[in-house]
C-alpha positions in Angstrom: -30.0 3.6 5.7 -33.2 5.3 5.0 -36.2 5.4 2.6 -38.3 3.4 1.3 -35.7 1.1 0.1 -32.9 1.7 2.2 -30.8 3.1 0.0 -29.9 6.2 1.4 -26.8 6.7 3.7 -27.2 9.2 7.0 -24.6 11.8 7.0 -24.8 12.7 10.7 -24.8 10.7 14.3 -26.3 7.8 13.9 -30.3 6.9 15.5 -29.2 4.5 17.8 -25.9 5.7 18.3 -23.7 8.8 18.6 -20.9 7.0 15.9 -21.9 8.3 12.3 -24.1 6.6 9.9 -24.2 4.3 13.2 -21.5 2.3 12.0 -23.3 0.7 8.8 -23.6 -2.5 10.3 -20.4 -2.9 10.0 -19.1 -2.0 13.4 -19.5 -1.1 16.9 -19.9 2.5 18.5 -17.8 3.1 21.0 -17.6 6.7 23.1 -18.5 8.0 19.4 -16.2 6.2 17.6 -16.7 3.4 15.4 -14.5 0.0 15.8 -15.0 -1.7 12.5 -15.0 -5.6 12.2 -12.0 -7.0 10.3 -12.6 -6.0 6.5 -14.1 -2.6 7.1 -12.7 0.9 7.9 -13.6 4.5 7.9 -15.0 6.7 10.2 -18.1 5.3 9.7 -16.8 1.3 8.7 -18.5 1.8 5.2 -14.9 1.4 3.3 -14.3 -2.2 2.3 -10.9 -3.5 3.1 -10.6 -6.5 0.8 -7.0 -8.0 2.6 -7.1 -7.6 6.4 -5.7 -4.5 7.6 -4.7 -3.6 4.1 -1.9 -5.3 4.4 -0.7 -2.4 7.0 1.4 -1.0 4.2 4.0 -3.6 4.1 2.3 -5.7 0.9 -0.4 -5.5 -1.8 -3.3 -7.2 -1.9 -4.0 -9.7 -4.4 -7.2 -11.6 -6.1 -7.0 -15.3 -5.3 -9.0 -17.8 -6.3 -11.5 -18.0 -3.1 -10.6 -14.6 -2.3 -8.0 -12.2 -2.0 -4.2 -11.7 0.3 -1.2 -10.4 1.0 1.6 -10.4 -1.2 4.3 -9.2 1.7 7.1 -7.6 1.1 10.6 -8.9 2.0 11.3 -8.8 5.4 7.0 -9.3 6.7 4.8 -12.0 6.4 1.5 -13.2 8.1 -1.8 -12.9 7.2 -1.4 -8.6 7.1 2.3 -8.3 6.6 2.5 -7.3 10.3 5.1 -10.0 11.5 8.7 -9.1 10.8 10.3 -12.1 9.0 12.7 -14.4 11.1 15.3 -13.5 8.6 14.9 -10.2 9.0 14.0 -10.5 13.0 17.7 -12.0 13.5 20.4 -9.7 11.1 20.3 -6.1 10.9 18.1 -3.3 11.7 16.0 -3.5 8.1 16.0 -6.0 5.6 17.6 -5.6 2.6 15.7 -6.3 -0.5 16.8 -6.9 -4.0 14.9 -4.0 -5.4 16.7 -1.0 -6.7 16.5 2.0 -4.4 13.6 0.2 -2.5 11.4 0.8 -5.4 12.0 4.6 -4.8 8.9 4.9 -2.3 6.7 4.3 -5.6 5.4 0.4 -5.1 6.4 -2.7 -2.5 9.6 -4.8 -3.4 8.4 -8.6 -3.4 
């Protein structure tokens, strides 16, 4: 940050590091590339991931009281939907869910 007040972002390599905005605090440079701790992202680790690893696109995140998590979809589970379920682990190649059409590529069946 800079100013008087810190509010204003840098937009190019970093002052202590070669990463951009040098990570915001929010991560560790790396060979010129940011590694975010679990919650951030971006190329700079200024993008707020509210459910760890956004739920890597197999669920939605939720509001909870205390916080927020996944909602999984059929056939994940764990704290970032990146476990296959043990019901879908053991039968056929994908799940099957009981949405219609697989909810056409337009949402996640839960």
């Amino acid at each position: 940050a800079t100013g008087r007040d810190c509010s204003g972002v840098l937009s190019a390599a970093g002052v202590f590091s070669d990463c951009p905005d040098d990570c915001n605090g929010a991560g560790v440079c790396q060979r010129g590339a940011c590694l975010c701790v679990p919650g951030y992202s971006g190329d700079n680790c200024l993008r707020l991931d509210p459910c760890p690893l956004d739920c890597a696109g197999h669920g939605v995140c939720e509001q909870r009281r205390g916080g927020t998590a996944c909602l999984c979809a059929v056939g994940w589970q764990g704290p970032a939907c990146t476990e296959v379920a043990a019901a879908a682990a053991g039968g056929a190649s994908g799940a099957t869910t009981p949405c219609p059409n697989e909810c056409s590529g337009r949402g996640v069946c839960v």
